[in-house]
Structures are given as structure tokens and as C-alpha cells.
C-alpha positions as CSV (number, residue, x, y, z in Angstrom):
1,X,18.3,0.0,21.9
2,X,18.8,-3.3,20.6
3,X,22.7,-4.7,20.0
4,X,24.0,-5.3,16.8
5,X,24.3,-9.1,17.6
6,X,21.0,-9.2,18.0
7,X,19.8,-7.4,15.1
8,X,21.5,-10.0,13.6
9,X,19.8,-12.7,14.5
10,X,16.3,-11.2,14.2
11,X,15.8,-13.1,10.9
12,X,12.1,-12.8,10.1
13,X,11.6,-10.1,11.8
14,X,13.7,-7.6,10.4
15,X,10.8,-6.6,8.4
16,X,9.2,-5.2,11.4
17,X,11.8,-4.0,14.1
18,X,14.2,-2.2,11.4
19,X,11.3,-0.5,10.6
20,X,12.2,1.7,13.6
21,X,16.5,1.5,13.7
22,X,17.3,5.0,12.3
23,X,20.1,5.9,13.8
24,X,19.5,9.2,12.1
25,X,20.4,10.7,9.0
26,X,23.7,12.6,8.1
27,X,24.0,14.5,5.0
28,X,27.5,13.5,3.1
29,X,27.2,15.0,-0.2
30,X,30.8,15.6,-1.3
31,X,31.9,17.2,-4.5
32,X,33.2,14.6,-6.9
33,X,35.6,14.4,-10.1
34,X,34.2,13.7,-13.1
35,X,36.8,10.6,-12.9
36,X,35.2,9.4,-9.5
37,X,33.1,6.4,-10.5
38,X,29.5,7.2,-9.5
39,X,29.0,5.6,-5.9
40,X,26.7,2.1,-6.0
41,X,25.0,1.6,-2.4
42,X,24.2,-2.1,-3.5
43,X,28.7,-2.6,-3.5
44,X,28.9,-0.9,0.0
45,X,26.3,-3.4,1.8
46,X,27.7,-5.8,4.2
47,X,25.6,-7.9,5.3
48,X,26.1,-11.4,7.5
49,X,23.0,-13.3,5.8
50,X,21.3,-11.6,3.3
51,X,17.8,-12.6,2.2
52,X,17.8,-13.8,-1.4
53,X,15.2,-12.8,-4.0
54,X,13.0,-15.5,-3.1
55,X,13.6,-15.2,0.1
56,X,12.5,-11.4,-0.1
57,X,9.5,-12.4,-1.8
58,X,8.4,-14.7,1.1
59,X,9.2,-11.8,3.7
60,X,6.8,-9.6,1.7
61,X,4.3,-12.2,1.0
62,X,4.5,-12.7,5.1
63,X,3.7,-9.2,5.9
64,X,1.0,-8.6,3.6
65,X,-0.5,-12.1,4.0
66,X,-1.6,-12.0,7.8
67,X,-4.8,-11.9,9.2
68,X,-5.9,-9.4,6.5
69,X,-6.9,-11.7,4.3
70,X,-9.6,-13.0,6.4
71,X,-10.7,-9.0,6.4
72,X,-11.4,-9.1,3.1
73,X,-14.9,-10.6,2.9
74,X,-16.0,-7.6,5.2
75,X,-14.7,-4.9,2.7
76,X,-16.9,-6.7,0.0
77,X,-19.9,-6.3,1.8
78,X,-19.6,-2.6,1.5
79,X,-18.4,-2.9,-1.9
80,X,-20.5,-6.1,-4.0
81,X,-18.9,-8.7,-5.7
82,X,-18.2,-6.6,-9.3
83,X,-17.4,-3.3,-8.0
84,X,-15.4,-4.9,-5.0
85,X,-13.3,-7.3,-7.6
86,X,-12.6,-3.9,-10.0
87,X,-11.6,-1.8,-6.8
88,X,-9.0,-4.7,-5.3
89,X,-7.3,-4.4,-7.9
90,X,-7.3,-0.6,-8.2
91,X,-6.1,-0.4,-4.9
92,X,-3.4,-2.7,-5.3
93,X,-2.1,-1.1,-7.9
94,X,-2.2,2.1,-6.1
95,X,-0.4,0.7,-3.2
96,X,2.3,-1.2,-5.2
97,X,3.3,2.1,-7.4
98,X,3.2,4.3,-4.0
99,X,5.7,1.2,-2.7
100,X,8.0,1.7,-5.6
101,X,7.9,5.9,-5.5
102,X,9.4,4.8,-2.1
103,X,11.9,2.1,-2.8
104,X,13.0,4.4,-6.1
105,X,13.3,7.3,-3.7
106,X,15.4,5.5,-1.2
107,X,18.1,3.9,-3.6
108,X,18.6,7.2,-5.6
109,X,19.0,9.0,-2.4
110,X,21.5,6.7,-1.1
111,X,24.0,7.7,-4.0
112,X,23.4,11.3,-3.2
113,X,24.3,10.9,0.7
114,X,26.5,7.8,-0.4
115,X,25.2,5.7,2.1
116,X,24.6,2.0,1.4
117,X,20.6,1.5,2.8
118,X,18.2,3.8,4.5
119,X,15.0,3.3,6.5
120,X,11.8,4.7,6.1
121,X,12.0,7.4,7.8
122,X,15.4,8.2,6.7
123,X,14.7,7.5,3.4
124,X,12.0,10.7,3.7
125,X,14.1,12.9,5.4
126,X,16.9,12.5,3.2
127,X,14.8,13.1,0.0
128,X,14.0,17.0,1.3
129,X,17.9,17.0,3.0
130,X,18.9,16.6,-0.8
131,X,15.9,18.2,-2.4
132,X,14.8,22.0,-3.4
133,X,17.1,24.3,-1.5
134,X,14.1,26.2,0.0
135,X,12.9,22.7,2.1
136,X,16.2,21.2,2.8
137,X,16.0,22.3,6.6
138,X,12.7,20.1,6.7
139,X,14.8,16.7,6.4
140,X,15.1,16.3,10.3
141,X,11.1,17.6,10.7
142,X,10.0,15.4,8.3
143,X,12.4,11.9,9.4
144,X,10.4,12.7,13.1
145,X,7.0,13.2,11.8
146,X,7.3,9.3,10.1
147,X,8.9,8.0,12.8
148,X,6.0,9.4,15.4
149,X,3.3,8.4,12.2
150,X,4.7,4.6,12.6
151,X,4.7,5.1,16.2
152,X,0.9,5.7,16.2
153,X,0.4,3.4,13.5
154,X,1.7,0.6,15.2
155,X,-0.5,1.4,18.5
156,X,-3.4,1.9,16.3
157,X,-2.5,-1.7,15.0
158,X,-2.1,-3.4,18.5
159,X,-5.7,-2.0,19.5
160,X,-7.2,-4.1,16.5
161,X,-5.6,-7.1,17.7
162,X,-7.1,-6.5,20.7
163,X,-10.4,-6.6,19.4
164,X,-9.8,-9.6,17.5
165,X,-9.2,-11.4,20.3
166,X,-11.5,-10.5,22.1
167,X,-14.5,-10.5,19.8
168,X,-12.8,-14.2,19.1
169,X,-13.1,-14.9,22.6
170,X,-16.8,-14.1,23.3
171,X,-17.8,-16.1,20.0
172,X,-16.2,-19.1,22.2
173,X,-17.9,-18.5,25.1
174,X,-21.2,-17.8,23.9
175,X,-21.2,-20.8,22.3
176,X,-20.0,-23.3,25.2
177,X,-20.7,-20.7,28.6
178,X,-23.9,-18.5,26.9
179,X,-25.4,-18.5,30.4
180,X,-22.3,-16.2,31.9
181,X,-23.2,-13.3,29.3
182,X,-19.2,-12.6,28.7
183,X,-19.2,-9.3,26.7
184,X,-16.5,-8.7,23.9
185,X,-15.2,-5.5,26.6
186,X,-14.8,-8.2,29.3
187,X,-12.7,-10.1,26.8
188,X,-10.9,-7.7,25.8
189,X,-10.2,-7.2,29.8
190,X,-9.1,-10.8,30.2
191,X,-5.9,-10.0,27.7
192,X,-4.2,-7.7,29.9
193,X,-2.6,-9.8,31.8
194,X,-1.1,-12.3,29.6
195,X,-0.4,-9.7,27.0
196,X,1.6,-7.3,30.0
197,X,3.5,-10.3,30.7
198,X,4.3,-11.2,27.2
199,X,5.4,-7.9,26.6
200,X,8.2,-7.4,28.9
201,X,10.1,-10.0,26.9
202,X,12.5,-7.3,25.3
203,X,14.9,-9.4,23.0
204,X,13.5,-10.5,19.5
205,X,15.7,-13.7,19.9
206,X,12.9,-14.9,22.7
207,X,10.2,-13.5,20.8
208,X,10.9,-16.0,17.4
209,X,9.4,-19.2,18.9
210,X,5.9,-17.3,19.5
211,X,6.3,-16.6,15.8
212,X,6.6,-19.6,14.4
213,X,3.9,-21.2,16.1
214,X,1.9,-18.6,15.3
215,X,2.8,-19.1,11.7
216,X,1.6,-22.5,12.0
217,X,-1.2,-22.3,13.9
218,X,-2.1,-19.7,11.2
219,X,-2.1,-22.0,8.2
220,X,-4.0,-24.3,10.1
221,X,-7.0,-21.6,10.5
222,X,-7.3,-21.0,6.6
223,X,-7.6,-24.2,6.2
224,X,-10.0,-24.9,8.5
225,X,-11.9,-21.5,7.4
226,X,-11.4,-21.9,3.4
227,X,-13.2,-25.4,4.4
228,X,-16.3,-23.6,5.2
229,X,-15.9,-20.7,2.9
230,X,-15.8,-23.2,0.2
231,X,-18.8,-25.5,1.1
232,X,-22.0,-25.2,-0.6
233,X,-21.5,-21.7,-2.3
234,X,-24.6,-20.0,-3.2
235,X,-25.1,-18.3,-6.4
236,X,-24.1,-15.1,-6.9
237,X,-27.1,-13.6,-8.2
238,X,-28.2,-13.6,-4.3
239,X,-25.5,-11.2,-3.8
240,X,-24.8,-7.6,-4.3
241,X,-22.7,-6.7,-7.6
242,X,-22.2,-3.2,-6.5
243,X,-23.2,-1.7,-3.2
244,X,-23.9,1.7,-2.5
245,X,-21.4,4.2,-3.2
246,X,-21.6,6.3,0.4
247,X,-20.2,2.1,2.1
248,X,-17.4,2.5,-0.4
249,X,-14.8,4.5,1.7
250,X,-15.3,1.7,4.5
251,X,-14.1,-0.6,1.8
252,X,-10.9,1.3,0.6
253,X,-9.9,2.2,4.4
254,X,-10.0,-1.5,5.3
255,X,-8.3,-2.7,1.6
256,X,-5.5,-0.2,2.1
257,X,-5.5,-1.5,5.9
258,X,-5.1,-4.7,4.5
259,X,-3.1,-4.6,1.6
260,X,-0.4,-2.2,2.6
261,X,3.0,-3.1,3.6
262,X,4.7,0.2,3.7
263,X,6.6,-0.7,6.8
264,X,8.1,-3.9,5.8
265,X,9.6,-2.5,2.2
266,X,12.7,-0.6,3.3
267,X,14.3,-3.5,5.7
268,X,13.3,-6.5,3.3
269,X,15.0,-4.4,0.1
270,X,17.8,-3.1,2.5
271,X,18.5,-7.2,3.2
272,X,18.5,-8.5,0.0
273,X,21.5,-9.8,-1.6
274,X,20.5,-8.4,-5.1
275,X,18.5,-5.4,-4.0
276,X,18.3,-4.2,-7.8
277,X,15.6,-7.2,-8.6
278,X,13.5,-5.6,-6.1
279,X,11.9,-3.1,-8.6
280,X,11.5,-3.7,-11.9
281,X,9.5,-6.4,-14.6
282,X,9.0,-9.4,-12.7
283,X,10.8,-8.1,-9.7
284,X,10.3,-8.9,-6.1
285,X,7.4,-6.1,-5.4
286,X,5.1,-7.1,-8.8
287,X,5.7,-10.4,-8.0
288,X,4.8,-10.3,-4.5
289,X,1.6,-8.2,-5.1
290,X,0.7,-9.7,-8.0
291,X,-0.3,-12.8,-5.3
292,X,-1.5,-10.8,-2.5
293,X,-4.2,-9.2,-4.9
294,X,-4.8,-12.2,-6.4
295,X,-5.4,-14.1,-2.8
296,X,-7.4,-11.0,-1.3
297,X,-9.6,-11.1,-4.2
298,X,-10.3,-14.4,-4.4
299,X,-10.5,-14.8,-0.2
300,X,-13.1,-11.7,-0.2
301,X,-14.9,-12.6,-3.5
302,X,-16.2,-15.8,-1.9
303,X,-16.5,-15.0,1.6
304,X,-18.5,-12.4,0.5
305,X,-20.5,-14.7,-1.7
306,X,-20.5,-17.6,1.4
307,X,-21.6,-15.9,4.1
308,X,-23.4,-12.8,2.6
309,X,-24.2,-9.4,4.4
310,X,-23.6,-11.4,7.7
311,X,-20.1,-11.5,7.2
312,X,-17.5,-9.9,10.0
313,X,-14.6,-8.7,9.6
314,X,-12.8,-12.0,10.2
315,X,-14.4,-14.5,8.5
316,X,-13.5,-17.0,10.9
317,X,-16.4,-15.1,13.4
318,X,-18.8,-16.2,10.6
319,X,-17.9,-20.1,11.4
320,X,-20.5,-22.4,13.1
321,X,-21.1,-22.0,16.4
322,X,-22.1,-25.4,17.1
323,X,-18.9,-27.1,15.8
324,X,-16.2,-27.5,17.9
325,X,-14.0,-27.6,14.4
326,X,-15.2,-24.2,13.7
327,X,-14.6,-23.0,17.2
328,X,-11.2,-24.4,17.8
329,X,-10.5,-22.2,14.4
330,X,-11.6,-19.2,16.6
331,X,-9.7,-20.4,19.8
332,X,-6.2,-20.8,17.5
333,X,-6.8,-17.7,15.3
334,X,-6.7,-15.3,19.0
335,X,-3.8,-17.5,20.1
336,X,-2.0,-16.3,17.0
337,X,-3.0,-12.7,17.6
338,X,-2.0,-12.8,20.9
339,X,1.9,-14.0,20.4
340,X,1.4,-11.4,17.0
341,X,1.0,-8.5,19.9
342,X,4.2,-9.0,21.3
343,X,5.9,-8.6,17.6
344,X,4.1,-5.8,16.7
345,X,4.7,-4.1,20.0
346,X,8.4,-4.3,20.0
347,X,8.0,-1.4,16.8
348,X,6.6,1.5,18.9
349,X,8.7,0.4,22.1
350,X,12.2,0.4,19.9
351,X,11.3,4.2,19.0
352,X,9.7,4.9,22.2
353,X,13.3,3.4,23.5
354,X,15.4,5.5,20.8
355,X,13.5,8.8,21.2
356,X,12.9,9.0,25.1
357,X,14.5,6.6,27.6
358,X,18.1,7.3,25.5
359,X,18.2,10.4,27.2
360,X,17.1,9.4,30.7
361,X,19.7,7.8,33.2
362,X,20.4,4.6,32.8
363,X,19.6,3.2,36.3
364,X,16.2,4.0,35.9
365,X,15.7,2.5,32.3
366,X,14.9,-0.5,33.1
367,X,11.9,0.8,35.9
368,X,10.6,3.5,32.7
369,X,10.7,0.5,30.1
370,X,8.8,-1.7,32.7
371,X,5.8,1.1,33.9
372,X,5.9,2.4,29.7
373,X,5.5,-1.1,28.5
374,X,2.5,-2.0,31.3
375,X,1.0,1.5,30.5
376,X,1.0,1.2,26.7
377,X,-0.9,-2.7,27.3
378,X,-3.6,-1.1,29.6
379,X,-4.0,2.0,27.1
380,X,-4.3,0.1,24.0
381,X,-6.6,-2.6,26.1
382,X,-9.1,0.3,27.3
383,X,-9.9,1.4,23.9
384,X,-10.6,-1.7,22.5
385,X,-13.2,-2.6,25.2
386,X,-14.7,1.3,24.2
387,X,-14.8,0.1,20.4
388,X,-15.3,-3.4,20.3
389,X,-16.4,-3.3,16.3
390,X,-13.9,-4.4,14.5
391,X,-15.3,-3.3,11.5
392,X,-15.0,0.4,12.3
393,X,-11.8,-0.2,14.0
394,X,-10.0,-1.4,11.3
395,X,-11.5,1.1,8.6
396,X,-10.9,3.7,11.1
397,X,-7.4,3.1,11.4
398,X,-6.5,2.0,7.5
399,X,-8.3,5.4,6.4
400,X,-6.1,7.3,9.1
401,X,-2.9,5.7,9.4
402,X,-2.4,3.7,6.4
403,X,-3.5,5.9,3.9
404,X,-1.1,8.3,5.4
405,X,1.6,6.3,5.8
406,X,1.5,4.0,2.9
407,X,0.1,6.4,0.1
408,X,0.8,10.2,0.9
409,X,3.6,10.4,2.1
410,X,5.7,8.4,-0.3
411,X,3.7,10.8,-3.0
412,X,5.1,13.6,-1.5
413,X,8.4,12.7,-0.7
414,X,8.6,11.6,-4.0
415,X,7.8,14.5,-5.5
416,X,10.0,16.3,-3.4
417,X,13.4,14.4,-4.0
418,X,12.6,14.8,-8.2
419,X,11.6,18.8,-7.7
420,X,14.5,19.9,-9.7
421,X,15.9,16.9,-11.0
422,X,12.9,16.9,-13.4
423,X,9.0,15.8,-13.0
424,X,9.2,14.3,-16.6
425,X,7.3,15.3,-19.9
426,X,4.2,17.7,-19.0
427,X,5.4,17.2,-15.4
428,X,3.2,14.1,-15.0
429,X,5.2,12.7,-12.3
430,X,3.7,15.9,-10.1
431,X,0.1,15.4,-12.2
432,X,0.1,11.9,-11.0
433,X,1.5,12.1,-7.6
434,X,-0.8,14.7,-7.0
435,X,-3.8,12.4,-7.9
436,X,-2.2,9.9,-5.3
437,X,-2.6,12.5,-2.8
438,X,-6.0,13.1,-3.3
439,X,-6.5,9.7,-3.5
440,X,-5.4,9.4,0.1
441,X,-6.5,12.8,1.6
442,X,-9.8,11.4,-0.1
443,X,-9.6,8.4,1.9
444,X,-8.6,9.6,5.1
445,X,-11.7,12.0,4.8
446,X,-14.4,9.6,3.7
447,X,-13.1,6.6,5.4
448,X,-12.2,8.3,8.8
449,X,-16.1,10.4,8.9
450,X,-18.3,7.5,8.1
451,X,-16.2,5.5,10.7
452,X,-16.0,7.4,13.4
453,X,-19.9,8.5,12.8
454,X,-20.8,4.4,13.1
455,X,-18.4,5.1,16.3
456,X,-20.9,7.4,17.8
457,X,-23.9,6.2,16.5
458,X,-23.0,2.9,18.9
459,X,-21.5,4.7,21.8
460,X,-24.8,6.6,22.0
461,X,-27.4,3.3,21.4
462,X,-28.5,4.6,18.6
463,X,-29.7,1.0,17.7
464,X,-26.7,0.1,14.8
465,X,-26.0,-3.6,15.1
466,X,-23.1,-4.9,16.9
467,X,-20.5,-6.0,14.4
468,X,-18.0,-8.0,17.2
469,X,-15.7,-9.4,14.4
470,X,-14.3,-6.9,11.5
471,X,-10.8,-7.5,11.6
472,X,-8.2,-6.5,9.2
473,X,-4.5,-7.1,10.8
474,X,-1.1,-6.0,9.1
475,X,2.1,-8.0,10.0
476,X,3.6,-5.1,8.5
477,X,1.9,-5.0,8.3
């Protein structure tokens, strides 16, 4: 577990590792006089350097604004340029109401256990702790299940960057070494070292310089790839305006891969210094998504239009292969994923840590942290170089995880929590969060079939093209 020093000091990072710092949830519902002034979880915050509202808005823009934008162009190729513009929008307004069910959820609930912030997973356990009588022994079931849904979320996230490098990686060398034949599952192969290495670094202190040079090598590759996605546009009357329906679910499993940033909301409201201009008109969350959906619109709108039915999931595989520009875009972009792996790790290795190795001796922790942290590399390694389409990854796991995790659940728990303090006139709060749900059991259906069936399909050479770059990454995600 990490020290409270240095959970100080993780800065930009809180976003990710608090994610995972539930030290578990404690009902403390008290009965109170009608004199007692009503407890305010904002006045009992104490925090050493708390993020202010512009600050927030940065953290969120950060998560949200990773790699996934250069995914975008790929979910317009199963989408079209009309239907794909309508449906961005529709899913970000799906995934910003789901945000603020959450955020709601979390700051009512911390007046009724009078606790200043919860996590995620707290936040969910607490809303059926304090909820109808007949599920208030599921608060403990239901903080675990999210906790092990980040857990696999998070490894299902480290396998696409995998990918990404690697498919970056064999762009490079068949374009300078073509005669050596380098497959994307031998590039994969040639991460595991560096990436085992990089992961043993356990303190997030160490881990903030690889961060900010991958934050600016990152603005360095969209502006070398908006460069190209910008030159000589064709018209878009060579495009598709709207695509066949049965591709749509590969486009809302990669969108809602993109776009959500369920993981980062709790720890960036839970930091702010004026948490209550988190929801609300402008607010830090419309604000915030308000740009994402902008900037994923436009960045898929005209990558789409640029580069056409050839385009990958990252757009930067779609640059030149004969300018060393182009590939030096390529080169930085899987540099930048690579030092992203070791963030992204530290989130399933903290629970892993919390859940496990707390109850092992500790003169053999640091052996177990060691062997779990190699094992999780190689595992996550393996199947990447088994499905090296990035495309089908990333849809895969958005339609599974993300869908899950970013739409369903805070449905439900909402729901839950407002049970018997009132669904609203005609109970549309349970009409509507019951559309959500189906909206995401839809999406896990649709998206998670047609994926996996591509899956096969190229396992068993049944001729579908390889796609070696369809990327969409989360610095949540």
C-alpha cells in the first residue's frame, strides 16, 4: 500500500491510483436532532493541495484526451461521416449523465455515512449500505465486484497498449528493415522486457518524469499527425454518410472506450477545492465534455474523411511510410505508450496489493510483488501477440469493460441509492436509468459478438484483412 506522503505527492496522477485507495467503507449513520445542522462533506475535506476548478478541468480533459482521440477515425469507418457525427454526440451525452448519476450519488451518500469523499467503489457500495433495507447487505458484494471490474478493466487496458506498440513498431520496421519480415506478435514480444523492468518501479514519485515526457512527446504526435490529416482533404461525397447498421456496435464499443472516464471522476471531484462546481450549468464535467466531444468529433470526422476505409485504429498507422517525419510520429507515439504502461499498471497492482499481498507475511512481499508484477507483463504481453488487431481489441474491451463500468453500473447504483427516497414524477428516474441499462447491456451484446466473431474469423484464416493499428487508449482512462 502506498504511504500517505506519497499519495501526496502523486499530483497528476491521483486521477488514476485513487481510483483503487478504498480503504473500505464503514456505515456511520447516526440519529440526529432536528437542531444538528445537516453534515456538508465539502467542510470536512482536508486537503494539502487541492486542485482548483480549472485545474480539475485539465485533470479530466487529461484522462479523456489520450491516445483516444487518434481512435476516433476508426469508429467512423464503421459508422459514416453523418451518422458517426449524430452518434458522438449521443454517446457523449450518455456517458456525461451516467458521470453525473455517479458524482450525484457519491456526494449525497457522503452526508448519509457523514464522510467527507468516497471512491468508486465505495461510492457503490455505500449507495446499497444506505439504500432499500432488503439490499443493504449487498454494500460489501457490490464495493468488491467494482473494485475486481476496475481490476480487469485496467489489464484489459494494458493489453491494448500493448498492441499499439507493437503494431507501431512493425509499421517502423517494415518500412526501414522490410526484408527481416518482423510480425506485429514479435513486436509485441520485444516489449517485455523493457515494460517488466519498468514496472517494478513501485513509487508514483519515480513514475512522474515518464509522464511528462510522455505528455510532451504526445503533443508533438498530433501535431505532426493533424499535419497529414489536414492536407489535401478529399470531398466528402467520396465518403460514407452512414454505414451499415450491423458495423455500428464496433463504433459505440470503441466511442464509449474512448470517451469514458469513469475511473478518473471520483479522485479529480474528491480533490477539488470547490467540489460543488463539479456538477452543475457550466460546471467542471459539461465543460470538460463539452471539448472532448467536440475534439473527438472533429479528430474522427476528418480522419475519417482523410484517409477513408483504410484508416486504423490510430491514425498515426495511416501516416506515410516513406517519410521519416511520419515515422518518427510512429516511433514517439509507442514511446509514449510504453512509459503510459507503467501508469496504468500501478491501478491493478495497488488492488492486487490491497486485496492479496496485505494478508501474506511481510518478508515475502516484496518476492510476491516482484514474480506478480513479471507475471501480469508476460500475461498481458501473450494476448496481445494472439490478437494483434487493434480494432477488435479496443471494441472488444470498450463493449465489455467500459460499457459496464462506465454506464451500467452507475445506472444501477443510482437507482438504488434513490429506491425509497423517490424516482421522481412517473418514476422517470427508474424509466430512464433503465433505458441506460439497456443501452449498455445492448452494447456489451452487440459490441462484444461482432468482435470476438472478427476474433475467430482471424485466428482461423478465414481471409479477414489484418487491421495492425485500431487503437483506442483511456488514460482513465
Amino acid at each position: 500500500m502506498m504511504s500517505k506522503d506519497n499519495k501526496m505527492k502523486k499530483d497528476n496522477f491521483d486521477s488514476t491510483a485513487e481510483l483503487t485507495t478504498n480503504p473500505g467503507f464503514q456505515s456511520s449513520l447516526s440519529i440526529t436532532s432536528k437542531n444538528d445542522k445537516p453534515y456538508n462533506p465539502f467542510e470536512h475535506r482536508s486537503l494539502e493541495h487541492p486542485n482548483s476548478t480549472i485545474g480539475s478541468i485539465v485533470h479530466l480533459l487529461k484522462a479523456c484526451l489520450g491516445t483516444g482521440l487518434l481512435a476516433m477515425a476508426a469508429a467512423y469507418k464503421n459508422c459514416g461521416l453523418l451518422a458517426g457525427s449524430f452518434c458522438t454526440v449521443i454517446a457523449g451525452l450518455i456517458c456525461t449523465h451516467t458521470v453525473h448519476l455517479l458524482v450525484k450519488t457519491s456526494q449525497d451518500v457522503c452526508v448519509d455515512a457523514k464522510k467527507p469523499s468516497m471512491s468508486f467503489a465505495e461510492t457503490c457500495g455505500a449507495a446499497f449500505t444506505h439504500g432499500p433495507k432488503k439490499l443493504q447487505s449487498w454494500g460489501g458484494f457490490v464495493k468488491n465486484f467494482v473494485d475486481y471490474s476496475t481490476l480487469l478493466t485496467y489489464i484489459s487496458v494494458l493489453i491494448v497498449y500493448i498492441v499499439f506498440i507493437g503494431s507501431s513498431l512493425e509499421e517502423v520496421f517494415m518500412a526501414y528493415i522490410p526484408e527481416y519480415e518482423i510480425s506485429v506478435q514479435a513486436c509485441c514480444a520485444l516489449t517485455l522486457v523493457p515494460l517488466a523492468l519498468i514496472c517494478q518501479v513501485r513509487n508514483l514519485k519515480y513514475l512522474v518524469p515518464f509522464s511528462l515526457i510522455a505528455n510532451a512527446l504526445i503533443l508533438v504526435v498530433f501535431g505532426i499527425t493533424f499535419y497529414y490529416v489536414f492536407s489535401d482533404l478529399p470531398s466528402p461525397s467520396e465518403r460514407e454518410m452512414v454505414v451499415d447498421i450491423t458495423k455500428w456496435p464496433l463504433f459505440f464499443s470503441t466511442v464509449i472506450f474512448a470517451i469514458e472516464g469513469i475511473g478518473v471522476v471520483m479522485p479529480v471531484e474528491n480533490e477539488m477545492a470547490h467540489p460543488q462546481k463539479f456538477l452543475g450549468c457550466p460546471g467542471v464535467l459539461n465543460t470538460s465534455m463539452t471539448i472532448v466531444v467536440l475534439l473527438y468529433g472533429l479528430v474522427g470526422f476528418f480522419g475519417y474523411l482523410q484517409f477513408g476505409d483504410e484508416v486504423k485504429g490510430s491514425i498515426t498507422l495511416n501516416l506515410p511510410q516513406d517519410e521519416i517525419l511520419a515515422q518518427t510520429a510512429k516511433l514517439l507515439m509507442a514511446l509514449v505508450i510504453l512509459f503510459s504502461y507503467a501508469l496504468q499498471f500501478y491501478v491493478p497492482m495497488e488492488i492486487i496489493t490491497r486485496l492479496l499481498l496485505n494478508r501474506l507475511s511481510n518478508r515475502l512481499n516484496n518476492l510476491i510483488q516482484i514474480i506478480i508484477r513479471i507475471f501480469i507483463v508476460i500475461s498481458t504481453v501473450a494476448v496481445a501477440a494472439a490478437f494483434p488487431n487493434l480494432e477488435l481489441v479496443i471494441s472488444f474491451v470498450g463493449a465489455i469493460f467500459f460499457s459496464t463500468l462506465g454506464i451500467l453500473i452507475p445506472a444501477v447504483v443510482h437507482t438504488v441509492y434513490n429506491w425509497d427516497r423517490g424516482l421522481g414524477k412517473f418514476n422517470y428516474i427508474l424509466y430512464k436509468n433503465i433505458l441506460l441499462g439497456c443501452v449498455s447491456i445492448f452494447a456489451l451484446a452487440s459490441g462484444a459478438y461482432v468482435s470476438a466473431l472478427q476474433m475467430a474469423e482471424e485466428l482461423n484464416g478465414n481471409g479477414i484483412e489484418e487491421s495492425t493499428g485500431n487503437l483506442t487508449l483511456t488514460d482513465n482512462s
